[in-house]
Steps between C-alpha positions, in 0.01 A plus 500: 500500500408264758459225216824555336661425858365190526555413153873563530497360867348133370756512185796563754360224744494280266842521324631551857259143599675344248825624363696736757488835571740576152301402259162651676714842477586424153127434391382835640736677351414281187114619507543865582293675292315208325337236821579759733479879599925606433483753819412174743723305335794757549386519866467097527904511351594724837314352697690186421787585563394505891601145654235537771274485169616142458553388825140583595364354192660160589428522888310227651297740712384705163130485584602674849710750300213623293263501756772716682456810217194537499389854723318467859219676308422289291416213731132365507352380792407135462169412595228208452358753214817601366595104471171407348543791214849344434398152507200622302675675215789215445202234469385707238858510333526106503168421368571772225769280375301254323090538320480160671563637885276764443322572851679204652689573791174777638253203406759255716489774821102554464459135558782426795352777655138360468609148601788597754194696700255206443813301688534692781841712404435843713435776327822630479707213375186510227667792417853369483413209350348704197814688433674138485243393276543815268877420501516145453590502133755805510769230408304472110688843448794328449339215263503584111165566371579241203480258791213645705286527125596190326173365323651142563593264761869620655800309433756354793746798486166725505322414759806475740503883383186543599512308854770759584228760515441420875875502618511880322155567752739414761802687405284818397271532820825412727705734414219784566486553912161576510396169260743273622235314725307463234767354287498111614096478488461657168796315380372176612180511279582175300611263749297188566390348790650131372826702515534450086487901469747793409704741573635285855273188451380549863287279707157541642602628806690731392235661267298752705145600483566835348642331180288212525202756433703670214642186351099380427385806397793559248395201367119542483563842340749315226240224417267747432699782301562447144894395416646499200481116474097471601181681549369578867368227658141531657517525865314160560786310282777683669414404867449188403867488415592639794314271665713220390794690644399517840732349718789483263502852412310699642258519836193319569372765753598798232336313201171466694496887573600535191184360320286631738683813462434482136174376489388822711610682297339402139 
């Protein structure tokens, strides 16, 4: 039952999305009994017939509505574990997506965390700072997997698709309360220090440590992943690469904990 809600909820938001609540009414009624269970669609045609239906639907403040119906009971207390099983879990959900971000974004927070301690981040922003790490590439679940798995190099129109991947981190993690501070670090992951990067093209200065850290270990842990264009690269050949980035885009400092990091490890 609770799938054939949703499954007539997502039809009606979409008609509604996109051609006005009359012809959203009209395709329910048009799928009764074949898309859609025919005693929620007769219940979906009185409910609509309530403006406040409408008028809710097209409020600015919708998010607050929602959060508004849901019982006192049913609130969970937010805590550093609770946020690190929800961080956790949607990591898992990104890297899903593709074959080729298998393991990614927990392979990404295992090594900020190892290099943020190694730099002196307390313990607790360690923490943090993994969560931001498993989140940084939330935005990819709004990038079609016939970009994200193309075998071949990605066309103009493409790969500005693809760049928009870390303005959707930003939108995603701000609009959650509890992951908004995380939003502009994890966002941030592909700016440059020569100022040449994306989403906001910012400055040196205005990159911070945090996503410094994530920033060279998202691309450590890229180099040496298969993609659907290459093979994995050997560690050796992809810090060498790196290497030849320092300064421009990415951190001396982190690139030197980095391959220590790395070579401790092996």
């Amino acid at each position: 039952m609770f799938s054939r809600i949703a499954l007539l909820a997502q039809v009606a938001d979409v008609f509604h999305t996109h051609a006005g609540r009359d012809a959203t009414i009209e395709e329910v009624r048009r799928r009764s009994g074949t898309w859609l269970d025919p005693t929620l669609a007769d219940l979906f045609a009185r409910l609509a017939e309530n403006e406040d239906l409408w008028r809710g639907l097209e409020s600015k403040f919708l998010d607050a509505r929602l959060v508004a119906l849901a019982p006192a009971e049913a609130s969970e207390p937010v805590d550093d574990d609770y946020l690190d099983s929800i961080a956790a879990a949607f990591g898992q959900v990104v890297d899903a997506k593709s074959p080729f971000t298998a393991g990614h974004s927990t392979r990404v927070a295992e090594f900020a965390m190892g290099i943020g301690g190694k730099m002196g981040v307390p313990q607790a922003r360690t923490r943090w700072l993994r969560r931001a790490a498993l989140l940084h590439d939330i935005g990819k679940l709004g990038v079609s997997n016939k970009i994200l798995d193309k075998p071949g190099k990605l066309d103009e129109t493409e790969w500005e698709v693809m760049r928009t991947h870390a303005s959707h981190t930003q939108e995603i993690l701000g609009r959650v309360g509890v992951l908004a501070d995380l939003a502009p670090v994890a966002a941030a992951h592909h700016e440059r220090l020569d100022g040449s990067g994306y989403p906001l093209g910012l400055q040196k200065h205005q990159i911070g440590r945090e996503t410094r850290i994530i920033t060279i270990c998202d691309f450590y842990d890229a180099l040496t992943a298969d993609r659907p264009y290459r093979s994995a690269m050997p560690s050796k050949e992809a810090l060498s690469i790196i290497e030849g980035e320092v300064g421009r885009g990415v951190d001396g400092d982190c690139f030197e904990v980095l391959r220590t990091h790395v070579a401790s490890s092996q």
